[in-house]
C-alpha positions as CSV (number, residue, x, y, z in Angstrom):
1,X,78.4,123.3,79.6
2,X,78.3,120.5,77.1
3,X,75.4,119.2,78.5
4,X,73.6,122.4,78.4
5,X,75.1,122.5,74.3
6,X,77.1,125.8,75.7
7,X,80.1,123.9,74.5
8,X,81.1,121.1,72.0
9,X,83.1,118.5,72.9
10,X,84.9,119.4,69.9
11,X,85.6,123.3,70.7
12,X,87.0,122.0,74.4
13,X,89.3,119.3,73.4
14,X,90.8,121.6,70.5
15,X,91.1,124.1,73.2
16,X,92.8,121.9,75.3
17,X,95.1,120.8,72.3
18,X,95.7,124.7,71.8
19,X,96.6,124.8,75.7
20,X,99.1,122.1,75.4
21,X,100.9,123.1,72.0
22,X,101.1,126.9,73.6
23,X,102.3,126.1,77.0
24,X,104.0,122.4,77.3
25,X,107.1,123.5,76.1
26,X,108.2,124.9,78.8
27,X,106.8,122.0,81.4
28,X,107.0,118.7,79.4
29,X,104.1,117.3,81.2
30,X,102.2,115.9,78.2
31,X,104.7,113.5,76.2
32,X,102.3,111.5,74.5
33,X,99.9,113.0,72.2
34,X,96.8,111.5,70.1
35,X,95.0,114.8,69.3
36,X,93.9,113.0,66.1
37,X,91.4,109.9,67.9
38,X,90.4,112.7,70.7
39,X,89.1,114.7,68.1
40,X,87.1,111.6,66.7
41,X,86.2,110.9,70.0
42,X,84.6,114.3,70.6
43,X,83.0,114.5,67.3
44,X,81.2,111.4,68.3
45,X,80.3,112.6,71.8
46,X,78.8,115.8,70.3
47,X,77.0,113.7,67.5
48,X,75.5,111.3,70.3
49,X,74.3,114.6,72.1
50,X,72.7,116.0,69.0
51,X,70.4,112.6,69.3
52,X,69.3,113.4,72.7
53,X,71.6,110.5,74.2
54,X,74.7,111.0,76.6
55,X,77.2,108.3,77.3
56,X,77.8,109.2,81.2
57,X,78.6,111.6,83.8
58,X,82.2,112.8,81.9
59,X,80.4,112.8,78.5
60,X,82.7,114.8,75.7
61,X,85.0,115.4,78.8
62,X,89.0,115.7,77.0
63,X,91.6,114.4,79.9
64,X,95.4,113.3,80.2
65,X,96.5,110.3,82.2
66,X,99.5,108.8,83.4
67,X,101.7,106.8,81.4
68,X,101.7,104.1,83.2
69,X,98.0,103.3,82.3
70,X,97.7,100.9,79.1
71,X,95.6,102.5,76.4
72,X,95.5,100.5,73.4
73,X,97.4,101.8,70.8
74,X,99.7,104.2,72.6
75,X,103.6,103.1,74.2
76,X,103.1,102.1,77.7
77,X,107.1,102.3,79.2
78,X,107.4,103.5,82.8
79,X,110.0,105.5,81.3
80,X,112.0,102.5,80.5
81,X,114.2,102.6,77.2
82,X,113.9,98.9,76.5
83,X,110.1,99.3,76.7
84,X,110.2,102.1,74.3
85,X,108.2,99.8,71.9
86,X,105.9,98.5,74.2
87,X,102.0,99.5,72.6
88,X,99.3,99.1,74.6
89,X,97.1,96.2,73.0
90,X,94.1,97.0,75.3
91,X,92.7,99.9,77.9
92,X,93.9,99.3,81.3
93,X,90.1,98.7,83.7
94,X,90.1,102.4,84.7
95,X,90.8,104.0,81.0
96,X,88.0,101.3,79.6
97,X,85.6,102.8,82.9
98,X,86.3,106.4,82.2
99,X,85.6,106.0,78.6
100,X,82.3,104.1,79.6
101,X,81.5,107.4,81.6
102,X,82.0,109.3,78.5
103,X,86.0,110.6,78.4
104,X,88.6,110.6,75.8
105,X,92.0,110.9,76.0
106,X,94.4,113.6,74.9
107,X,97.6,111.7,75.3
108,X,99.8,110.2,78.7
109,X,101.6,112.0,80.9
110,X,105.1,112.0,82.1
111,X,106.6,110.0,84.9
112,X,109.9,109.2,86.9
113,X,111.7,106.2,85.3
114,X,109.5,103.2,87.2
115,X,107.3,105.6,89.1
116,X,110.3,105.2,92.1
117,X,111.0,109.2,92.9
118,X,109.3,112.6,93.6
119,X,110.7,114.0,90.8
120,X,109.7,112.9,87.3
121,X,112.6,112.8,84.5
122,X,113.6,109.5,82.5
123,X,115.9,108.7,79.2
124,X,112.4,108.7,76.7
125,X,110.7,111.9,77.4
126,X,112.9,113.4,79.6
127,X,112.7,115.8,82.9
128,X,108.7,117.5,83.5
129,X,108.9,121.0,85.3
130,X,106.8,122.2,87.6
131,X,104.4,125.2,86.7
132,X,105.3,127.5,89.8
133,X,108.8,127.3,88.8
134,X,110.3,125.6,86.2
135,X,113.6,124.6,88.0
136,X,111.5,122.8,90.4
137,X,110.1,119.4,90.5
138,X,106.5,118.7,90.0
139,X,106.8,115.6,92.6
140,X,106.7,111.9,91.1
141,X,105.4,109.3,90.3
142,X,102.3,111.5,89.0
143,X,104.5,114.9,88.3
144,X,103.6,115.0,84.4
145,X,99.7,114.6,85.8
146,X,99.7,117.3,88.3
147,X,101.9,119.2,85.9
148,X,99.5,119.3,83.5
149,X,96.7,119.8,85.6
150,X,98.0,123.1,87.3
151,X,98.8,124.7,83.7
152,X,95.2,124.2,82.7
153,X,96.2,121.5,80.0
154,X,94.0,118.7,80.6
155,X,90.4,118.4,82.6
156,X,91.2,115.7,84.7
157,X,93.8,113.0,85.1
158,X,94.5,109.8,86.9
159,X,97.5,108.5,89.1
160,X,99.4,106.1,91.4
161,X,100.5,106.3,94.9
162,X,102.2,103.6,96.8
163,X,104.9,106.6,98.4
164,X,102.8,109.5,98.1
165,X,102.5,109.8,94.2
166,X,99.0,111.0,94.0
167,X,99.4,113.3,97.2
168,X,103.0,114.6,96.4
169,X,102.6,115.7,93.6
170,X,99.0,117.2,94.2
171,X,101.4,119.1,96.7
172,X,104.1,120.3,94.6
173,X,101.4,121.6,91.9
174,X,99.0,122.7,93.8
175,X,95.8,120.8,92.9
176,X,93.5,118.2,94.2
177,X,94.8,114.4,94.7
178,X,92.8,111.5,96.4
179,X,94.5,108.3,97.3
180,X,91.5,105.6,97.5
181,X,91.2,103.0,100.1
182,X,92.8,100.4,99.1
183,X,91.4,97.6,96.6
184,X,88.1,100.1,95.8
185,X,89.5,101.0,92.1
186,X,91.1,97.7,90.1
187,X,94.8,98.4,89.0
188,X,94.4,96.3,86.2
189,X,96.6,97.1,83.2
190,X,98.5,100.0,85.3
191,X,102.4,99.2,85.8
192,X,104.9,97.0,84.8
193,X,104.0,94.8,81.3
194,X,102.4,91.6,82.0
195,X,102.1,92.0,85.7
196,X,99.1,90.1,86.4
197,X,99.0,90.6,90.6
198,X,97.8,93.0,92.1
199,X,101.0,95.2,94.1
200,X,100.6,96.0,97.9
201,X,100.0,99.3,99.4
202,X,99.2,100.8,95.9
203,X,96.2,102.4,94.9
204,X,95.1,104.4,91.8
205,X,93.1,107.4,91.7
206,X,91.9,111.1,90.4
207,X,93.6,113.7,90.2
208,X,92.2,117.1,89.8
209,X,91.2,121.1,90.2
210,X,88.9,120.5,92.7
211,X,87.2,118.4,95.1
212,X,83.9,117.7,93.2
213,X,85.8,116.8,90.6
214,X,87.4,114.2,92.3
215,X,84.6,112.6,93.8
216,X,83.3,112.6,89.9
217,X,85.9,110.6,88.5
218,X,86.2,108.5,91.3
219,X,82.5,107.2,91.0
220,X,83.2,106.8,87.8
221,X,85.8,103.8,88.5
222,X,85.3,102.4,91.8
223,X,84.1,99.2,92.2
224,X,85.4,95.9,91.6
225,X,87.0,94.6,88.7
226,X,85.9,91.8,86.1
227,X,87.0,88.5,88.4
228,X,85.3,89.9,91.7
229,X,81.9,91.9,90.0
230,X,80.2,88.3,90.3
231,X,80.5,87.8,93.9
232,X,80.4,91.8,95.3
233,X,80.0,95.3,94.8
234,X,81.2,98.5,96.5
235,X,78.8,101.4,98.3
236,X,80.7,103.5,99.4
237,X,79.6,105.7,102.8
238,X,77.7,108.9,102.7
239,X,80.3,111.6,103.6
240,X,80.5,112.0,107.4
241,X,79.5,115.7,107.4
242,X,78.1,118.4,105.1
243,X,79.1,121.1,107.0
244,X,82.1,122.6,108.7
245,X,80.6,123.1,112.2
246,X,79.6,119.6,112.5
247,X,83.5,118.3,111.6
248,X,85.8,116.8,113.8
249,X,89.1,117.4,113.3
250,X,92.1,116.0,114.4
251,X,95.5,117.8,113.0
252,X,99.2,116.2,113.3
253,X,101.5,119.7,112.0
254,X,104.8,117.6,113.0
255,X,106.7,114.5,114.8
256,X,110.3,114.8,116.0
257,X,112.5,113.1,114.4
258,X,110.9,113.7,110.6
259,X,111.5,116.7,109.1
260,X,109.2,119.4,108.3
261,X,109.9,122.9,107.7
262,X,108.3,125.4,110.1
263,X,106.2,126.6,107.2
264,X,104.5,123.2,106.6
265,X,104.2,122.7,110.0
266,X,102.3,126.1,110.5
267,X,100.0,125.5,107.7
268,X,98.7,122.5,109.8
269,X,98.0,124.8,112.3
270,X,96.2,127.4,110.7
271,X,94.0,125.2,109.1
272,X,93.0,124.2,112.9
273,X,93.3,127.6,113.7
274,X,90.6,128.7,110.9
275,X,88.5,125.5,111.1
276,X,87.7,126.0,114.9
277,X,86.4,129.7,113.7
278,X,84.5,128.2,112.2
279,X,83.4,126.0,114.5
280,X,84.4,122.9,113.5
281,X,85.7,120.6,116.7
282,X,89.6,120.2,116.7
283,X,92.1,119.1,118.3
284,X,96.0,119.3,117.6
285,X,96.4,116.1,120.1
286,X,94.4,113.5,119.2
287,X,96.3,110.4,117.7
288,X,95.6,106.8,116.8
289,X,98.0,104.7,119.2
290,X,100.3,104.1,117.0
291,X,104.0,104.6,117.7
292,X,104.8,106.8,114.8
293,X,108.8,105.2,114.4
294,X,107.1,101.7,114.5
295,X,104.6,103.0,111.9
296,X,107.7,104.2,109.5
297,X,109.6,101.1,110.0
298,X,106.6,98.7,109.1
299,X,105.8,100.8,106.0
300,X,109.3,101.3,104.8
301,X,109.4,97.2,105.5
302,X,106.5,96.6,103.1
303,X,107.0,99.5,100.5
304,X,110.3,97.6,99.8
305,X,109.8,94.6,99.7
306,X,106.4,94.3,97.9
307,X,107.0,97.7,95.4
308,X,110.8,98.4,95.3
309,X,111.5,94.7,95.3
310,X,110.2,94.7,91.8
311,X,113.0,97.0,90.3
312,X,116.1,95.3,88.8
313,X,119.3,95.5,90.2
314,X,120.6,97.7,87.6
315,X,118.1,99.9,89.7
316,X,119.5,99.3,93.3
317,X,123.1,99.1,92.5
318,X,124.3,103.0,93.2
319,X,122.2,102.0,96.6
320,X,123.8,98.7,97.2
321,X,127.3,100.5,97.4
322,X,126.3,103.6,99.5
323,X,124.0,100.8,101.7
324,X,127.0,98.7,101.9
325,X,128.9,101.7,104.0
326,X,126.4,101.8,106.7
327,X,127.0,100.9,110.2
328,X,124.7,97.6,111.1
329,X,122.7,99.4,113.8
330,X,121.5,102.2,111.6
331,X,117.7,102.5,111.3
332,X,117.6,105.5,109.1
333,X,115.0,104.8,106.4
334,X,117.6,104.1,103.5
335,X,119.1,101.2,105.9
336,X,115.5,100.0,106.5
337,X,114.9,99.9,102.4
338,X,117.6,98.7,102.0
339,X,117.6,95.5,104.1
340,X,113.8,95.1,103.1
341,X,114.7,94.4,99.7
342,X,115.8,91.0,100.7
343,X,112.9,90.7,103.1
344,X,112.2,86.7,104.1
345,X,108.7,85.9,103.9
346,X,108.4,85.2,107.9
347,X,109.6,88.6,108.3
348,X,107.0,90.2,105.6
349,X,104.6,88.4,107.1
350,X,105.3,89.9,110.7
351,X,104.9,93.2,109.0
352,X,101.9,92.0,107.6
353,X,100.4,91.5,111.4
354,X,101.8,94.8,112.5
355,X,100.1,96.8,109.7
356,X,96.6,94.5,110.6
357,X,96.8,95.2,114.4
358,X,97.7,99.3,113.1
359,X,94.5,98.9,111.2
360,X,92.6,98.2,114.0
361,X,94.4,101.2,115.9
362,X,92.8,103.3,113.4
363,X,90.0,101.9,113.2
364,X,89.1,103.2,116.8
365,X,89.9,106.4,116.2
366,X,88.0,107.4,113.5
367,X,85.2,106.7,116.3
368,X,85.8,109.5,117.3
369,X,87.3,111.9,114.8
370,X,86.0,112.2,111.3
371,X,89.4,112.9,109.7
372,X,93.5,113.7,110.5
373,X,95.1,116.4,108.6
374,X,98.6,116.9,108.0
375,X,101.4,117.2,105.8
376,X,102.1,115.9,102.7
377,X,105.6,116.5,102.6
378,X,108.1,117.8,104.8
379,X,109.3,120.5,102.3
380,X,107.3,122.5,99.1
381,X,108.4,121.7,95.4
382,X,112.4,121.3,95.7
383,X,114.8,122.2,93.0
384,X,115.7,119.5,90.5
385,X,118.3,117.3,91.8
386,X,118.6,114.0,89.0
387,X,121.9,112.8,91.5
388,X,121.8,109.0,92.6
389,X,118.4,109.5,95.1
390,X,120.8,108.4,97.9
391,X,123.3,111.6,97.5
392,X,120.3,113.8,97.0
393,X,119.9,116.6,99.5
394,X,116.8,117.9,100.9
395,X,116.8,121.2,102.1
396,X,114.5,121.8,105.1
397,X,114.2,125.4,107.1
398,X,118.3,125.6,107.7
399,X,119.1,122.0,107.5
400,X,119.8,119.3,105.0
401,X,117.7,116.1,104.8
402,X,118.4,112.9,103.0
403,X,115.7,112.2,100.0
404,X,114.6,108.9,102.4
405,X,113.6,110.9,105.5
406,X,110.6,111.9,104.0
407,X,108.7,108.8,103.2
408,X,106.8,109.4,107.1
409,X,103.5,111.8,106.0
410,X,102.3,109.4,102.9
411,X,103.1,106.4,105.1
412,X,100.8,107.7,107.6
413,X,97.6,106.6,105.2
414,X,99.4,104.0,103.0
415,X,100.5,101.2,105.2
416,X,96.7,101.0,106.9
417,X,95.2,101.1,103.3
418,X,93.4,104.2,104.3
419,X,92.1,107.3,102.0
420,X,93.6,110.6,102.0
421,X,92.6,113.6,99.7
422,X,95.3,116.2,99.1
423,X,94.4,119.5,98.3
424,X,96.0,123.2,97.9
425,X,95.9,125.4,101.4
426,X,97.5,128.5,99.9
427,X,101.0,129.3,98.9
428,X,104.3,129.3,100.9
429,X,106.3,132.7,101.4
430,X,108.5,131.9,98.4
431,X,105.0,131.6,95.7
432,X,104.4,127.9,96.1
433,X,101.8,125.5,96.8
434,X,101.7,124.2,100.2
435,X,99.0,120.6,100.4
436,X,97.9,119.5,102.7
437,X,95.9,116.0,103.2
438,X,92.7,114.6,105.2
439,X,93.3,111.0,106.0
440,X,90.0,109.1,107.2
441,X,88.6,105.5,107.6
442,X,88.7,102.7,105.3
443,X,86.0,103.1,103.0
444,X,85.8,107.4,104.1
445,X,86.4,108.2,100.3
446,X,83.9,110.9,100.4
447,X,84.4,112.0,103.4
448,X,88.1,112.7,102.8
449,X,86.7,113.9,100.1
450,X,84.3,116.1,101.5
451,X,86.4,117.4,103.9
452,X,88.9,119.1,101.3
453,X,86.2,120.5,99.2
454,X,85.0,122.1,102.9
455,X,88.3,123.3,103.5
456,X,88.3,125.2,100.1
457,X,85.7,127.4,101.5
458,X,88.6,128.8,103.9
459,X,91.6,128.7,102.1
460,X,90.1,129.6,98.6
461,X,90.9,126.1,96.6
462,X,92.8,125.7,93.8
463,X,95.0,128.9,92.2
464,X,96.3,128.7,88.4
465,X,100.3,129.0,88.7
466,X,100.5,133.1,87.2
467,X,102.7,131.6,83.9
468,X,99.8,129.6,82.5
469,X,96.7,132.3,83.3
470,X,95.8,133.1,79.6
């Protein structure tokens, strides 16, 4: 529409200003504002139109991101109180690559304190609800961007997700999320201040209300960053497929021992069920051989020792104490985290060859199948529990689960540096979102990608929560 001079760039980002002072009260997502550059920002973009020009495929295009992004001038914390002060002096690669395509920036969005938990509260902006129900969560480490998102505050956004924080919150909200392979988009000013490495196992990516959308912002930044973009570039594969009949479709509804509520669980299946109406090959067999527990153990291994590790101990210490109680043969995911933390090197790098030979597993087959859907998480959008995360319960169906059983459905992708798009499959019998995601090969972004926008045709997409419909 601003293309076609339907719209100004002007008239949507003060309508998306309008959206957020009328409706953020209530959700929080939003808890940086700079209304006052976006607008200078738009009036530039509509000026630059009036001259014939465009400045690239998200021309005049107002969006939120994450505060964990730099963007120069605005507070950059993590939701950390001694980095309260902490201004961004320059745009983080993907904010300078977004602008490039045209974007400006409303303001950041909330997140957990460190982007560690599926809920997102901290002691500087405080606790973001979720737009279903506002005594839920909206998931973490990306809640304040799917929050947003879902109340029609913001065009598009841009996330994290080393334990599911793209995907889980995509979930909770009910929009689109897409976890890239891993090293496609450069991380570069995302994350802790000063941190010049690049983390393992975490990606960044879109976040958005629908699949096309998603594969727009994510041309938009993928490619290699300033200290590789001599020596490679990236081209990404085609998508797979373009239609549903010629899919192949392998679907994973549940694996003892990790819990998943039955109504998760039967999502998974009625998405097979309605994809093979449509003729689309599946199977609800089909696996990589990988032994899932082995799988868990080698991701909870690495998550902790290459993300976690990075906390400070003020972090771990309500842990510590409860870890301290365990027996010395427990292998529940808490003990695994918990030992990881003090992970020798020989012992990551064990992990390391695990995850490579895993990799390979995969590898063969997506030979044969074109993508695996499953859950996201084993429950939808829980109630807001800011307890110690290790005295958290989780209820599933009838039963309570601890907050670190659940870390198996976004492993699944993470540890073999594999894409997965999340994307909204309809509500659950209590009015909210159940996500699902489509995990493919290294380097199937679009296919993913693809596969959820496909989907959409049978499950109707993206819904606007019934609060934030005006």
């Amino acid at each position: 529409m601003i293309r076609r001079k339907e719209l100004s760039s002007v008239e949507l980002t003060r309508y998306y200003i309008g959206r957020i002072e009328r409706f953020d009260a209530a959700l929080n997502a939003v808890v940086v504002r700079d209304f006052e550059r976006a607008l200078e920002a738009a009036r530039a973009s509509d000026r630059l139109l009036a001259q014939g020009k465009r400045s690239g495929p998200l021309h005049g295009l107002p969006m939120t991101i994450k505060e964990s992004f730099d963007v120069e001038g605005l507070p950059t914390t993590l939701g950390v109180p001694e980095q309260r002060d902490n201004i961004a002096r320059s745009d983080a690669e993907v904010v300078r690559r977004l602008k490039a395509a045209g974007a400006h920036f409303l303001g950041k969005t909330n997140v957990p304190l460190r982007l560690a938990d599926w809920q997102t509260y901290n002691d500087i902006y405080g606790t973001t609800n979720n737009p279903w129900d506002t005594g839920r969560s909206p998931g973490g480490s990306s809640g304040g961007s799917a929050a947003a998102l879902a109340a029609g505050l913001t065009a598009l956004e841009f996330g994290s997700d080393v334990g599911g924080s793209i995907r889980n919150p995509s979930h909770f909200c009910g929009t689109y999320g897409h976890k890239p392979t891993y090293g496609i988009v450069p991380a570069t000013g995302h994350g802790p201040r000063g941190v010049l490495t690049a983390q393992d196992l975490n990606v960044v990516g879109p976040l958005a209300r629908s699949a096309a959308d998603l594969e727009l912002a994510l041309d938009a930044v993928a490619g290699p960053d300033a200290s590789q973009s001599p020596a490679w570039k990236l081209a990404l594969p085609a998508a797979r497929v373009r239609r549903l009949r010629d899919l192949r479709v392998a679907i994973w509804p549940g694996e003892p021992g990790v819990p998943t509520s039955a109504e998760v669980s039967s999502r998974v299946q009625e998405a097979g069920a309605a994809l093979a109406r449509a003729g689309v090959t599946v199977s609800d067999v089909a696996r990589p051989e990988v032994p899932a527990t082995e799988l868990l153990d080698t991701y909870l291994n690495l998550l902790a020792s290459s993300g976690l590790a990075n906390l400070p101990d003020d972090f771990y210490r309500g842990n510590q104490r409860f870890a301290a109680e365990l027996d010395p043969a427990d292998q529940s995911p808490l003990a695994v985290l918990s030992r990881a933390r003090v992970l020798d090197h020989r012992s990551w790098a064990d992990h390391d060859e695990a995850r490579a030979r895993y990799r390979l597993r995969w590898r063969a087959f997506f030979e044969d199948w074109d993508v695996m859907l499953c859950p996201v998480h084993g429950t939808t959008a829980f109630v807001h529990d800011q307890r110690p995360k290790h005295r958290r319960v989780v209820p599933v169906d009838a039963g309570p689960t601890s907050h670190y059983d659940h870390y198996f459905w976004v492993g699944l992708a993470t540890l073999p540096y594999l894409p997965s798009t999340a994307f909204p499959s309809g509500l659950s019998s209590q009015g909210l979102p159940i996500g699902l995601q489509a995990i493919g090969p290294e380097y199937g972004d679009r296919t993913t990608i693809a596969v959820a926008r496909l989907v959409a045709q049978e499950f109707g997409g993206f819904q606007v929560p019934s609060g934030f419909r005006a």
